[in-house]
Phi, psi and omega in degrees: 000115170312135120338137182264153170300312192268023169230128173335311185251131181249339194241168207223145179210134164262139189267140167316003191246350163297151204190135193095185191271351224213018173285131167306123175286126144271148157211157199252188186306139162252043193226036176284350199276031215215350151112339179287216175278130202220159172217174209202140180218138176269058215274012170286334166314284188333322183294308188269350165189044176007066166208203204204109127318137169244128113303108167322135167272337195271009155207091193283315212280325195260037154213170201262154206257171184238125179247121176255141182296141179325312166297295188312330175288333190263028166264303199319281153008257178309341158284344175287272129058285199255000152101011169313117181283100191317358199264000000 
């Protein structure tokens, strides 16, 4: 599945653990290529239970996942975007 240009996250891994109509798509940051601390979010969720799992990508199968309601993930999102400092 391609990446949409208006979407935050571009590159996509489906976890091995999925299953069902309603499995998460991961994608990762695009700004994961740097080697770092990297996450991986399922913003396909969102339409249907309006939150965004997040996941370490470097252990995808071993970490607990963090699920945030949706709007507060497309807060992040757009503050990350625009140079915000988060803290």
């Amino acid at each position: 599945m391609a990446a949409h240009t208006t979407d935050p996250l571009h590159t996509e891994a489906k976890s091995p653990l999925a299953k069902g109509p309603t499995a998460p798509e991961w994608r990762k940051s695009s700004h994961s290529e740097n080697g770092g601390a990297c996450v991986e979010a399922a913003t396909n969720l969102a339409p249907s239970t309006g939150t965004v799992p997040i996941r370490d990508s470097k252990r995808p199968a071993t970490t607990a996942v963090l699920t945030l309601p949706a709007p507060a993930f497309a807060a992040f999102v757009a503050a990350v975007k625009a140079g915000k400092s988060l803290a």
